[in-house]
VOGU-3710 file (C-alpha; in Angstrom, 3 decimals, decimal comma):
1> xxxxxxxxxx> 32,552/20,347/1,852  29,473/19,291/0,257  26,835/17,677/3,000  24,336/14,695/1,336  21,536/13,971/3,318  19,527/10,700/2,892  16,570/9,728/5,180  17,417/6,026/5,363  20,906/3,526/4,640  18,720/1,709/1,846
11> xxxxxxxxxx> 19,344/4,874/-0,267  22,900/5,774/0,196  24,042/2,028/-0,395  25,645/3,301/-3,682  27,171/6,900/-2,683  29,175/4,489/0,185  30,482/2,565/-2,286  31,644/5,216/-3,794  33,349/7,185/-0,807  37,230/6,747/0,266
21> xxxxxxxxxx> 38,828/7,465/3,021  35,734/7,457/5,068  35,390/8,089/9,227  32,217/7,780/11,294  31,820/10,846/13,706  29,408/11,784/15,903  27,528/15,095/14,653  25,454/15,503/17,944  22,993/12,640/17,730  23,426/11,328/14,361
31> xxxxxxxxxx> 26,297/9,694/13,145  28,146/10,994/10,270  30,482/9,590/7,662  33,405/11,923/6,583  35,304/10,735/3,104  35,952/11,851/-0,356  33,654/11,718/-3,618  36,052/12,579/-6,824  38,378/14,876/-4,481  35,236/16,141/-2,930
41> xxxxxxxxxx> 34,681/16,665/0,815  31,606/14,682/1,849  29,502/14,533/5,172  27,219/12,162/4,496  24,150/11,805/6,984  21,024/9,786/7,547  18,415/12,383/8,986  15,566/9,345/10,045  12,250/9,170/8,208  9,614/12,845/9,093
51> xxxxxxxxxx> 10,080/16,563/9,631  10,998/16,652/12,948  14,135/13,888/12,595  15,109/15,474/9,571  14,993/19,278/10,838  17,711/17,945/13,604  19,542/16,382/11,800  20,097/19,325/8,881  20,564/21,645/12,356  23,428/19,214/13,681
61> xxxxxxxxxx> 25,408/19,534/10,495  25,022/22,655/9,119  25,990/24,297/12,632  28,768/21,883/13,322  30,501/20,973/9,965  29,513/24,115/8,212  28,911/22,635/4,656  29,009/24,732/1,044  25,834/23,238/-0,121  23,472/20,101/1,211
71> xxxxxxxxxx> 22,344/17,833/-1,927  19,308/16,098/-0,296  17,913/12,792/-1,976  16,459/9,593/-1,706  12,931/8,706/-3,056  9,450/9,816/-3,692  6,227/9,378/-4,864  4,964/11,436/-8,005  1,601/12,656/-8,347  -0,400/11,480/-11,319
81> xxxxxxxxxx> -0,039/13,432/-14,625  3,135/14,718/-14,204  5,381/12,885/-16,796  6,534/10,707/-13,894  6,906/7,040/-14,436  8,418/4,627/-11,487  12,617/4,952/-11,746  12,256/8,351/-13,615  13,955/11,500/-11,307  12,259/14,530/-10,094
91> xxxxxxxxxx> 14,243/17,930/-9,040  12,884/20,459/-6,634  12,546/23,977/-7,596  10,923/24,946/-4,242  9,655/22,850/-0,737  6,095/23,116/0,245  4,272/21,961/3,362  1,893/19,920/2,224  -0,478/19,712/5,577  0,502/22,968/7,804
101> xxxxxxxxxx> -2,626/24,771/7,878  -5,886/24,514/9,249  -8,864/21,953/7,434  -12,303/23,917/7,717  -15,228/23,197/6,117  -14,561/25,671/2,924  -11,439/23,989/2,243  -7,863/24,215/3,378  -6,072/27,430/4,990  -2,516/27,365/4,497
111> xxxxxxxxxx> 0,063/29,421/6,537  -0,521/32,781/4,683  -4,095/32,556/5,147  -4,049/32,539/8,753  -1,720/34,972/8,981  1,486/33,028/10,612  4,945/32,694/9,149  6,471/29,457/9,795  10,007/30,832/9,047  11,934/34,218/8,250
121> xxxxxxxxxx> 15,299/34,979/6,674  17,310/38,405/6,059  13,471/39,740/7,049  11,860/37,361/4,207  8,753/35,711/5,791  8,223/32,323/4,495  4,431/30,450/4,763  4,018/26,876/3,319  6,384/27,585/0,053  9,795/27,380/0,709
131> xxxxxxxxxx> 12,353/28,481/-1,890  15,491/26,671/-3,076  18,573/27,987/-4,767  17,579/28,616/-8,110  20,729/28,891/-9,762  22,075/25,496/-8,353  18,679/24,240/-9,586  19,211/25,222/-12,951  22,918/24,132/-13,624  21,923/20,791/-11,755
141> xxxxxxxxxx> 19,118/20,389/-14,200  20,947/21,043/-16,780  23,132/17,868/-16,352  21,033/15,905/-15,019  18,907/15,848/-18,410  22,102/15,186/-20,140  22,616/12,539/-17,930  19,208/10,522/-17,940  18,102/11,178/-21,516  20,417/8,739/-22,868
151> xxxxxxxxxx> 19,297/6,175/-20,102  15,257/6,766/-21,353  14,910/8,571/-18,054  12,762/11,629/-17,424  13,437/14,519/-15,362  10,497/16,472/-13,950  11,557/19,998/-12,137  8,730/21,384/-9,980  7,662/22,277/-6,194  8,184/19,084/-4,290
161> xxxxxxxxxx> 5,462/18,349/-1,460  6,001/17,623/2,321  3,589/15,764/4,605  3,320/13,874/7,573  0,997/11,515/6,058  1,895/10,051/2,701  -0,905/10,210/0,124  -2,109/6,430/0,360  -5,213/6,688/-2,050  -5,508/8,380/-5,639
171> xxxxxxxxxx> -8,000/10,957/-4,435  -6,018/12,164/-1,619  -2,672/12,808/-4,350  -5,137/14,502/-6,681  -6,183/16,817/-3,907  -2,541/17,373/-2,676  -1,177/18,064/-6,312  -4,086/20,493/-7,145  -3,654/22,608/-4,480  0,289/22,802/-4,366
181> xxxxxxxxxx> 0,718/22,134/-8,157  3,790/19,652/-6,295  5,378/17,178/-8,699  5,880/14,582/-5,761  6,250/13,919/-2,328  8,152/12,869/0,843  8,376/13,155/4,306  11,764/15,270/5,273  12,429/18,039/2,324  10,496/20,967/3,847
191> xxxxxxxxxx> 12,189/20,574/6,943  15,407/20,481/5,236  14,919/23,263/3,413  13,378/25,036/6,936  16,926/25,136/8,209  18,721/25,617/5,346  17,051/28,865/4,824  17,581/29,658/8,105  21,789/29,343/7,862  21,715/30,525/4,628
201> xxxxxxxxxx> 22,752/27,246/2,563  22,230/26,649/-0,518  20,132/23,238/-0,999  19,189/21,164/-4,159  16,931/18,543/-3,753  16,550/15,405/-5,603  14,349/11,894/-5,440  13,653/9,033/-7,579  10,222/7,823/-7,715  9,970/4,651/-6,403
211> xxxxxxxxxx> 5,460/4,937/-6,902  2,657/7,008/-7,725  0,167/8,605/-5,346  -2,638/5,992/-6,228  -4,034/3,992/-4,258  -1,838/2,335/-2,316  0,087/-1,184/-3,379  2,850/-1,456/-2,188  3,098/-4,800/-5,181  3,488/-1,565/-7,792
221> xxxxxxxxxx> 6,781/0,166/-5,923  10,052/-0,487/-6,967  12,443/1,365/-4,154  15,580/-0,198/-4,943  15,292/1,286/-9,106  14,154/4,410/-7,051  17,092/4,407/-4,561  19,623/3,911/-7,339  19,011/6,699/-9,987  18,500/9,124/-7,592
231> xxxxxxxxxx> 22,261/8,210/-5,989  23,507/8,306/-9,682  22,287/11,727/-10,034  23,798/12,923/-6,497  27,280/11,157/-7,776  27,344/12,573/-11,570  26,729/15,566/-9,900  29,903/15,643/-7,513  31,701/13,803/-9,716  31,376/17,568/-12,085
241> xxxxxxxx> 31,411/19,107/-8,405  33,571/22,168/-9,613  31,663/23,273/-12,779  28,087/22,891/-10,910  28,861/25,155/-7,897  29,924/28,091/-9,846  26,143/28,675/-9,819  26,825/29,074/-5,962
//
């Protein structure tokens, strides 16, 4: 069973569509909707916008339906010089806090600089850079350039950013992408990818850009383009479920 995670119904309209045989259950607070992608065994879940909703929500379902792998998508905003245009796809290769640290007058401190883990696994300490499954990565990427070339699309692999605080003016993105060398941003994947870690499931990570980290106008987004490819990567991807998780 394959778990897809989406922060909000406005991107998942498409991947319902495209389930059968669906069922709502509860999956402790959140509620889940069981059904079939290609033959495929889907949990699909709305985690809520932030870290902290999207931390429970991962922790309901991966300790209650047990899943193979968690696809996570939804949208994002890309950092400025990084091949990124509005509708174009970007494909995490690792999760990095953006803002846990400490702000001092010499700059920031991230985790490893003040000397606290913020997770460990199999006795792997883990600061603000998370990894993801790098095999999954690369067979995912693989097809999803095959899949979006032909559509003018561009795919953009690279460390994806998490805050609590969305950059909302061009200087504050420039800072964020210098110091993370992150290819976008969002709210949820580092928390994702927190418990993940922790159970030892695989996660790949997708989001379409819906803006750029400029200064914010809001007149520039386009969320529903953004919503859309990103749920047509998630569903070529199931659709070829059995050839990508070999990679697993």
């Amino acid at each position: 069973m394959i778990a897809l995670l989406a922060a909000t119904e406005i991107e998942t309209a498409l991947v319902r569509e495209a389930m059968t045989g669906t069922a709502t259950a509860r999956c402790g607070r959140f509620d889940l909707t069981k059904g079939r992608i290609s033959g495929q065994l889907i949990s699909l879940l709305h985690t809520g916008i932030g870290k902290v909703n999207a931390a429970l929500a991962t922790e309901a379902i991966l300790s209650q339906r047990k899943p193979t792998a968690v696809i996570l998508f939804g949208c994002g905003g890309a950092y400025l010089d990084r091949g990124l245009q509005i509708g174009d796809v970007a494909l995490a290769t690792d999760e990095i806090y953006g803002d846990e640290g400490v702000v001092t007058p010499d700059g920031f401190l991230d985790m490893q600089k003040i000397g606290f883990p913020l997770c460990s696994n199999d006795d792997v300490s883990f600061y603000n850079h998370l990894p993801l499954h790098q095999e999954l990565h690369a067979e995912a990427r693989a097809r999803l350039r095959a899949f979006l070339s032909p559509q003018g699309k561009s795919l953009a692999p690279g460390p994806f950013v998490t805050v609590s605080s969305c950059s909302g003016t061009a200087e504050l993105g420039r800072i964020l992408a210098e110091r993370t060398e992150g290819v976008c941003e969002s709210m949820e994947g580092a928390a994702v990818n927190h418990v993940c870690l922790q159970y030892g499931v695989p996660l790949l990570e997708l989001r379409g850009i819906s803006n750029l980290t400029e200064d914010r106008d809001p007149e520039r987004w386009d969320i529903p383009a953004a919503s859309d490819i990103a749920q047509q990567c998630v569903l070529e991807l199931v659709n070829d479920w059995a050839n990508v998780e070999k990679a697993l």
